[in-house]
Residue, then its C-alpha position, 0 to 999 in steps of 0.5 A: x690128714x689133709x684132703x683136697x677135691x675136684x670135679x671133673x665135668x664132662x659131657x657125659x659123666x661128672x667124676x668127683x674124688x677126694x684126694x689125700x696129701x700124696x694126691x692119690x683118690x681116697x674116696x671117688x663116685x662117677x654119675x651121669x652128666x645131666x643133660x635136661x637143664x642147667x637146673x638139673x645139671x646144678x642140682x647133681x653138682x650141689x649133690x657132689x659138694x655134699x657127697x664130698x663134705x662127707x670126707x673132709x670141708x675143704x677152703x675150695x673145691x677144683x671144678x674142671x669144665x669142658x668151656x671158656x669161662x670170661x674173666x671179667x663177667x664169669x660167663x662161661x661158654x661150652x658147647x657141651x654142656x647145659x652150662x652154656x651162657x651161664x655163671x656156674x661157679x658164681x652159681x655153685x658158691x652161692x648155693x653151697x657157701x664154698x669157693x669154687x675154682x673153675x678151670x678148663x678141663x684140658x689144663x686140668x688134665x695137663x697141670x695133673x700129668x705136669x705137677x704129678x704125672x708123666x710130665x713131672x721130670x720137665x719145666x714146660x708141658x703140653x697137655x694134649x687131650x684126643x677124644x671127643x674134642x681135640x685140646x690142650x693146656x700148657x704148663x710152666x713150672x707147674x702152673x697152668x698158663x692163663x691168658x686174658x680170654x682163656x683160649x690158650x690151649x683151644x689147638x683143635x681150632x686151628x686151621x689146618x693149612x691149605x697146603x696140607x689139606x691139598x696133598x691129603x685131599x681133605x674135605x674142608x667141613x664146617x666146625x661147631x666153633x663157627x670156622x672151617x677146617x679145624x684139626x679138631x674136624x679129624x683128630x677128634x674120634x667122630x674125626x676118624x670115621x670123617x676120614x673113612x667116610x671121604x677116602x673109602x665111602x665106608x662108615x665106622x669106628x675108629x675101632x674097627x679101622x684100628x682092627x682092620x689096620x693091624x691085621x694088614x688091611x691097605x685102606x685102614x693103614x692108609x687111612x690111619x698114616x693120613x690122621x698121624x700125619x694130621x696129628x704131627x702137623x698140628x703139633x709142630x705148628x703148636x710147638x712154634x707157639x710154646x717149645x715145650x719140653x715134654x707133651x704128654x697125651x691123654x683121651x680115647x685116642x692116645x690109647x692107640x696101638x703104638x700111639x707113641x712110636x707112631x706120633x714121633x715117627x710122623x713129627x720126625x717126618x715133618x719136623x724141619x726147623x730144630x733137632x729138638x723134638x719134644x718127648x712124647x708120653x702117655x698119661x701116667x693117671x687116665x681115670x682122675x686126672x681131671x679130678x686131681x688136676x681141678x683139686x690142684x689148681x684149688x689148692x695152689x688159688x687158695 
């Protein structure tokens, strides 16, 4: 039987599974991200490599990261992990004699929902991750978009525009991209509790205003219609940009009470300029898809 495998590298925890030619996990193990050193970080994904090569010794193994990797150098850049300002997949070859396909842990996610998930029915997907950062990956005719600096996709980082963060009364916060009033400074989860923090001097998660919001409570719904309104603008301002099809959503924050009805009631609120509106959905595998992305895009390289 055929196997393929990847690695989903987060900020918290590395997900590694083994994939059977129907793509669905034979064998899978999660761990804890190091965060000591790039060493110690190395070390656990030399681990992983092993673990894998138990099952199967695959022509290249799918690496997912949280960062930018530069083309020509193999630099990669990531703010959330100890990775920073090195050359992992360079690194991780030399060390395990295997080739090493790294891609960005957003277009993992969408080329898995694009190639095998919930946006498998359409030419062109978004991808779009809401938890700790906010990014996307776009996919056309089931194959990631790539681009000369890898920065297609990174839609946190666009600036919410002014006229928008006028009528809401947004605070304009510095971002840990180096710029000021990105959409990832709110959409993100930390984002929530920003937005209760400036509106109601309250400090908490997201999901006590979740809570507070389905049993009626003024502010939470108040707060909670200002962040889809956020979300929607945002992504019509995407759509400018690609037109997809079909976006498909994944992370904490697309587990939402009605996270569906709610995004296309807001889009269909601010959205002018067709009567096209993309579909909407919800990740068909939320517990490998990078995994299974990153193996994908190994497969389709080799």
């Amino acid at each position: 039987m055929t196997f393929s495998a990847g690695i989903d590298l987060g900020g918290t925890k590395i997900l590694t599974a083994v994939f059977d030619k129907q793509w669905q996990a034979v064998q899978s193990q999660r761990v804890e991200t190091p965060l000591e050193s790039y060493d110690s970080l190395l070390s656990v994904l030399v681990e992983q490599i092993r673990w894998i090569r138990q099952f199967m010794e695959p022509q290249a193994i799918g690496l997912g990261v949280p960062g930018i990797q530069d083309r020509e150098s193999g630099v990669l850049r990531a703010a959330n992990i100890t990775a920073d300002g090195h050359t992992i997949r360079a690194d991780l070859e030399q060390l395990c004699g295997i080739k090493i396909r790294l891609i960005n842990d957003s277009k993992a996610f969408a080329l898995s929902e694009a190639c095998l998930g919930a946006g498998l029915a359409y030419d062109c997907v978004l991808g779009i991750s809401l938890g700790t950062g906010v990014a996307a990956g776009v996919v056309v005719g089931q194959r990631v978009l790539s681009s000369a600096a890898g920065m297609a996709g990174e839609i946190g980082h666009m600036s919410i525009p002014a006229i928008t963060a006028q009528q809401l009364t947004l605070p304009l916060i510095p971002c840990a991209c180096g710029k000021t009033a990105c959409y990832e400074t709110f959409l993100c989860g930390p984002g929530v509790r920003r937005l209760g923090v400036h509106f109601f001097h309250v400090d908490q998660p997201v999901e006590t205003w979740v809570s507070l919001c389905g049993s009626g409570d003024e502010d939470a719904i108040e707060l909670m219609r200002v962040w889809y309104e956020l979300l929607a603008t945002m992504l019509s301002e995407v759509m400018l940009c690609y037109d997809a099809d079909c976006v498909v959503f994944g992370g904490g924050l697309a587990a939402l009470p009605d996270f569906v009805p709610h995004t296309l009631n807001a889009l269909n609120n601010i959205y002018r300029l067709t009567n096209h509106v993309p579909d909407i959905k919800l990740a068909d595998s939320t517990t490998h898809s990078g995994a299974r992305g990153a193996a994908l895009y190994a497969s389709q390289c080799t």
